[in-house]
N, C-alpha and C positions, 0 to 999 in steps of 0.2 A: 327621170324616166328609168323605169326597169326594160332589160332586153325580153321578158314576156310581151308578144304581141297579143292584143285583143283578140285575135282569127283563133288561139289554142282553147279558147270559152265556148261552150255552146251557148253563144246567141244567136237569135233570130237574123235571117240574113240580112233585113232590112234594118235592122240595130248596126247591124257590121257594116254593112253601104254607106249610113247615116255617119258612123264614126271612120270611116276613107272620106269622105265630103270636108268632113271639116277639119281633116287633117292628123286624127288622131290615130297613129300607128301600135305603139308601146305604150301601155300602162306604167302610171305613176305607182312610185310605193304604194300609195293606201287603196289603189284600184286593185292592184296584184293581191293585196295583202287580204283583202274584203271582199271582193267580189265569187271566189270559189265557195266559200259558208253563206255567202246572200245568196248566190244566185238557187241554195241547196234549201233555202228559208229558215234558215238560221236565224236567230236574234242576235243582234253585235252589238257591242259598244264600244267603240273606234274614237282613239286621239288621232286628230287631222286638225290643223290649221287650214286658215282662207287662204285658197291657191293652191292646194294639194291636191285636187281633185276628186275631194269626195263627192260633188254634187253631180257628175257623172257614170262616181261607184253605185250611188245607190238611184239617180233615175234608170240609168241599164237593169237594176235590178225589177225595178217598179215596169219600167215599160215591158221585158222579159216575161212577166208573170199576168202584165192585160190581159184582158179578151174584151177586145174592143166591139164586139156584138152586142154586149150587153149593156144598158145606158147608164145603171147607177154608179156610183162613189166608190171605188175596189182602193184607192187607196189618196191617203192625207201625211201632205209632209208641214209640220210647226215650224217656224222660223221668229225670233226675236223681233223682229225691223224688216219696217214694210219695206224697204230697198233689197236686204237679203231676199227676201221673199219673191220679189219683181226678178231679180238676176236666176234665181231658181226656176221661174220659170219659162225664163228664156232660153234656159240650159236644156230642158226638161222639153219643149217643142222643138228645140233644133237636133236635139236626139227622135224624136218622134217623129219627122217629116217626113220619114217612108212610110210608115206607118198609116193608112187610111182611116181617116174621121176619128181622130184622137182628140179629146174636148180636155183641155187643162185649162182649170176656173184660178183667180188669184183672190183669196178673200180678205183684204185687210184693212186696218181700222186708218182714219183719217180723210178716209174719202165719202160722200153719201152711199146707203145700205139699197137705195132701191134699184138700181141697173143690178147690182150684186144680185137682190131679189130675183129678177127677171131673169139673169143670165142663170141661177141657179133651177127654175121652172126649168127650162129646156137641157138640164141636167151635164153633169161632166165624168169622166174617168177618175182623173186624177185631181185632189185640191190642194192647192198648196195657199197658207195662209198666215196669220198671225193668230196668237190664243185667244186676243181678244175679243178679235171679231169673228173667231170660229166657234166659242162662247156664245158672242150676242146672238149667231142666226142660231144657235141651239137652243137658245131660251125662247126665241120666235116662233121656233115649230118649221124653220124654212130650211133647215137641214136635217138628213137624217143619216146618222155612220154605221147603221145597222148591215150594209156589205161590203164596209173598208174592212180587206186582207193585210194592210199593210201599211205600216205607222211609221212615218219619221222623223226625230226629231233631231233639225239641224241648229247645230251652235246653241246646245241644252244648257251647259254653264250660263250664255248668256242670257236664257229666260228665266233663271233661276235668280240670277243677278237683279233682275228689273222687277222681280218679285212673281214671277207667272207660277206658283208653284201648285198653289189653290185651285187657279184656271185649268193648267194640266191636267190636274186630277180630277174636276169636274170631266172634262173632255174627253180621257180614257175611261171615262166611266160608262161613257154612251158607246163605248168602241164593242167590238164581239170579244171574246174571249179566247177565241182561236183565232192569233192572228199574228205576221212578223212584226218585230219591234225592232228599228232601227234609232241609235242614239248615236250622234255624232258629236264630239265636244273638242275645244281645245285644250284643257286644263280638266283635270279628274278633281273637283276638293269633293269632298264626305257627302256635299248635297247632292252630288252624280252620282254615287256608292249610291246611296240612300233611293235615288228614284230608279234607278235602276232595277235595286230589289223590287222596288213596289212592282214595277211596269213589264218587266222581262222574263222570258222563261230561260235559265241557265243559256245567257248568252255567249257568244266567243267573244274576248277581249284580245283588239288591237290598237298596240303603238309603232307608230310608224315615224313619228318623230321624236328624235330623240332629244332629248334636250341635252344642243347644242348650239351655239351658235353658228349661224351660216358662213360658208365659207365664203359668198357671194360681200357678204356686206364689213363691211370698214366700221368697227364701232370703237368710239374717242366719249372718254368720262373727264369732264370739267367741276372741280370745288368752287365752291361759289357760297358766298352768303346772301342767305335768303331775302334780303333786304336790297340786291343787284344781282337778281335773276332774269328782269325784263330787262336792264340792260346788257347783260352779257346773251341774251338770246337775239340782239341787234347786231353786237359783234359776230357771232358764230354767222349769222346770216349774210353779213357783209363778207366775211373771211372765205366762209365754201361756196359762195351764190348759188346755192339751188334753184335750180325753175320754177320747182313745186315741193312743199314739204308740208308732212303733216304733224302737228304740238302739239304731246298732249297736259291738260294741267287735270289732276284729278278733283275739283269742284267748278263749278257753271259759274260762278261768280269771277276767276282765276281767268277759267276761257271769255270770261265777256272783256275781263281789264284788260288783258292779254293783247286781244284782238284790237281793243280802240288803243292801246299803246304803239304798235304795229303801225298801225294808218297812219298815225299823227305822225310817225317817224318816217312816211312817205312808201309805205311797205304795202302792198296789198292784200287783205288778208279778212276772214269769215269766221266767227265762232259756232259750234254744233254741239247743241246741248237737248239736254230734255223738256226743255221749257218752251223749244221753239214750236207754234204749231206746223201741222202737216206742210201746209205750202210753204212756209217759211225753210222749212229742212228740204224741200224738193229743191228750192232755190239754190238755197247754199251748195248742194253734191251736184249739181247741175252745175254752178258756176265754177265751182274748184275742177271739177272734171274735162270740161271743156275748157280749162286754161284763163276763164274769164278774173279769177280769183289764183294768185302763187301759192297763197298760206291759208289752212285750216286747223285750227284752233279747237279740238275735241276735249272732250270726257270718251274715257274708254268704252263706256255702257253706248253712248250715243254713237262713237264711229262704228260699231260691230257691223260686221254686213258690208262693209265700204267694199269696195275693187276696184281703186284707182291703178290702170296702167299709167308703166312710166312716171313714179314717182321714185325721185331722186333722193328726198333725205326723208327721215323722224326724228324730230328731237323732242324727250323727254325731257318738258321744262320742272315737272316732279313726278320722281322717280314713284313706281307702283309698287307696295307692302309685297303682289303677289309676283315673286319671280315667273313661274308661268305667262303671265300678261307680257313681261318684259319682253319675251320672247314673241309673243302675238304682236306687240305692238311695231319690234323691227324689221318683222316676216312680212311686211306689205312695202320694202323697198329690196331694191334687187334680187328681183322677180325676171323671169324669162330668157336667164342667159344676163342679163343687166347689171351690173356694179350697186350698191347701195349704200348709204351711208346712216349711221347710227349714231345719233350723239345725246349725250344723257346728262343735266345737270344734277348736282349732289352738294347740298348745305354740308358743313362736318356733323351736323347732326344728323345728317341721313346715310353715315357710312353703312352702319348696318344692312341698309338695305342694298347697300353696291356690294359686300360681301356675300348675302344669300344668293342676289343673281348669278355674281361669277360660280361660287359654289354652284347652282341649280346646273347652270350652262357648261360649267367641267372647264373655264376658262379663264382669268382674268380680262379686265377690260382695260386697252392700256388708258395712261393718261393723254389728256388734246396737250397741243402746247400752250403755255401758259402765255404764249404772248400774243396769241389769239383775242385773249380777252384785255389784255394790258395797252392794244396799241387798236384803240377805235377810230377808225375812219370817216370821214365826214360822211352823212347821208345824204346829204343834199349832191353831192358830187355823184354819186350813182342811181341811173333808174330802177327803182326796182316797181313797175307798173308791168301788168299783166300784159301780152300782146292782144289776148281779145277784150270785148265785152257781148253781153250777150241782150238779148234782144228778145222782151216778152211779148208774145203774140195770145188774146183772147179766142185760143180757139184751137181743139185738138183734137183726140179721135171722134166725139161726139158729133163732132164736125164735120167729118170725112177729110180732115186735114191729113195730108203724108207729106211726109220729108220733102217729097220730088214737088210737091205742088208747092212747098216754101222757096224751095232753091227756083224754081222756075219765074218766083214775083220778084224772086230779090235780083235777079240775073237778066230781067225783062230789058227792053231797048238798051243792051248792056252795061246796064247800069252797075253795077259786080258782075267781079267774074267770079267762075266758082273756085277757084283757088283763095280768095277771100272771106269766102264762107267754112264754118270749121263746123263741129259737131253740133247734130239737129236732136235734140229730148222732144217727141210729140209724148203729152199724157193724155190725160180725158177731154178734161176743159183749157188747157193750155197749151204751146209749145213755146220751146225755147232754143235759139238760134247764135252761137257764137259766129262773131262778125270781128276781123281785123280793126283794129280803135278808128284808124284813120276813113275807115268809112262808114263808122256806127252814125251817123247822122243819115248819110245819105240811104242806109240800110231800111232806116226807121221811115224815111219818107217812103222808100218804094211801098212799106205797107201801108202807111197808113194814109197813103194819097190814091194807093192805086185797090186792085183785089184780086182775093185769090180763092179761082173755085165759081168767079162773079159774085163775091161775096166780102162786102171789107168787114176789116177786122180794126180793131183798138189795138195800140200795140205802143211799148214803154222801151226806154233800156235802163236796165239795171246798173246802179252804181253803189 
């Protein structure tokens, strides 16, 4: 936090209300740093990492500039992964709550096009979506960005990465011509120079981090040959016992071995890649989230967008070419005042890439102790099983299903108390229910013997 309070900005008073409600007094660097040239309609192009706070730099900006009298589309913000996308705009209604009859539509691919349809007839303000389903309803004819004022695009490296670069430019093609352009990225390479020019009118360029590493986080680099990687990532895990930590390997094949290596050694654990379909990826950041799963097993491309509170470690089981990532990848533990830990493995053929990180970060990384990896402890002798599991229930917003109507079945003739129940995911067609292990049985019968709503439901738990 910087000592600038929000109240010295001219915003709207119900923008200022909205951000006393949920707590936020003083601006983060990249909110101080961006928000004086946004809020004047400037075009930026802003380094911020997830958890900096730019998704509240730039919805103040976006809500600031409404006129919510008017029903059309005034402004579209792009996002990578339909998760980022979902968190944006949750950011982006809980800032708008004073705000009367504020419509923010989510448009993103994996899910069916027709509610999207429907929800788009009776029109919105603001959309926040993914390129490729903001693409599909543009070929459809079921959208039109002919009075978006105001474009943003968050975590631009990362659609560039996944290939949207084509999509984009179809997209701002359909946009007006007079309009602000907001680009937020973690990492600048040559493809954000490059869309940049294409997209923006001389914009102001802010960094607000600097590449460093945090002072929050503990980072330990391990030599290792490549050939006992997966088992010195058993050691490290037995040596710091993490509650939750996120891995990352850079190919899908790496994160699938990874993860069934993990299990068989009694270890809890999920791989998230690009291969999995939509439900299959809701599952897995639903079950590591709510504690139901310790270990996630990524590609860098696939975790983007993640916002796990309360995550304890990251170990890079191999290290990433681009130093920039490095930094992205350990900036998601010790978070919020929290300790983190950093741990990195490194073949001798991969020194190189341990040199340009420290180089990038202005630091070296010391070394773990070597007898971390030298003196393995039996696994069998420690639990490492998650304290929840979670519990798939057939049936979610489409349903008129809410949180309180779940906790209310599973709580019925007290059967659980609510201290036994953990975090509730309702989506469209599903929800998802973390339940303490020792009464995921009985959990599952409340639903699926009794109802909720006067309505039963089908319902599984996940293992």
């Amino acid at each position: 936090m910087t000592d600038q309070p929000f109240s010295q900005l001219a915003l709207r008073f119900e923008l200022l209300d909205a951000l006393d409600v949920l707590g936020y007094t003083h601006m983060t660097p990249i909110q101080a740093a961006s928000l004086p040239p946004l809020l004047s309609g400037d075009d930026l192009i802003a380094q911020a990492r997830t958890g900096s706070g730019k998704t509240a730099a730039f919805g103040l900006g976006l809500l600031q500039a409404l006129e919510v009298e008017r029903s059309d589309a005034q402004a579209l913000v792009l996002c990578p992964t339909r998760e980022l996308a979902v968190q944006v705009t949750k950011a982006l209604r809980a800032l708008a709550r004073p705000l009367p009859n504020v419509k923010i539509l989510t448009l993103c691919g994996g899910v069916p096009i027709g509610p999207q349809l429907a929800s788009l007839a009776h029109g919105a303000h603001i959309l926040v979506g993914t390129p490729g389903r903001i693409d599909d309803h543009l070929r459809k004819g079921s959208l039109t960005l002919d009075s978006v004022g105001q474009l943003v695009l968050d975590e631009a490296d990362r659609m560039l990465d996944m290939g949207f670069r084509d999509t984009l430019e179809r997209i701002v093609a359909q946009l007006p011509k007079r309009r602000q352009t907001l680009l937020f990225s973690a990492t600048f390479p040559e493809d954000i120079e490059t869309l940049s020019a294409a997209i923006q009118r001389q914009p102001e360029r802010i960094t607000v981090d600097a590449p460093a590493a945090h002072e929050a986080i503990q980072q330990r680099a391990f030599t290792v040959e490549k050939r006992t990687k997966f088992d010195a990532i058993i050691a490290l895990l037995l040596h710091y016992r993490p509650e939750s930590a996120l891995l990352f390997c850079n190919t899908k094949r790496d994160c699938d071995a990874l993860a069934s290596h993990l299990n068989a050694e009694g270890f809890s654990a999920l791989a998230l890649h690009g291969d999995l379909e939509q439900r299959q990826r809701d599952q897995v950041l639903v079950r590591f989230a709510n504690r139901s799963v310790n270990l996630l097993v990524a590609t860098d491309v696939a975790s983007r967008g993640l916002d796990i509170s309360g995550l304890d470690a990251v170990i890079s089981v191999d290290p990433t070419p681009d130093a920039e990532i490095h930094l992205h990848r350990i900036g998601r533990t010790g978070r919020a005042g929290e300790r983190g830990l950093a741990l990195a493995l490194f073949t001798p053929q991969e020194t190189h890439r341990r040199e340009r990180i420290e180089a990038y970060q202005g630091s070296a990384i010391a070394d773990g102790p070597s007898a971390v990896l030298e003196n393995t402890p039996d696994t069998g002798d420690i639990k490492q099983y998650a304290p929840m599991i979670t519990l798939d229930i057939d049936g979610g917003r489409k349903h008129k299903l809410r949180a309180g109507d779940v906790v209310g079945a599973l709580t019925r003739e007290g059967a659980l108390t609510q201290e036994q129940i953990g975090k509730i995911d309702v989506f469209d067609t599903a929800t998802y229910v973390a339940v303490h292990n020792n009464v995921a049985k009985q959990a599952l019968r409340q639903i699926q013997e009794g109802r909720i709503k006067g309505k039963r439901f089908r319902a599984r738990l996940l293992r």
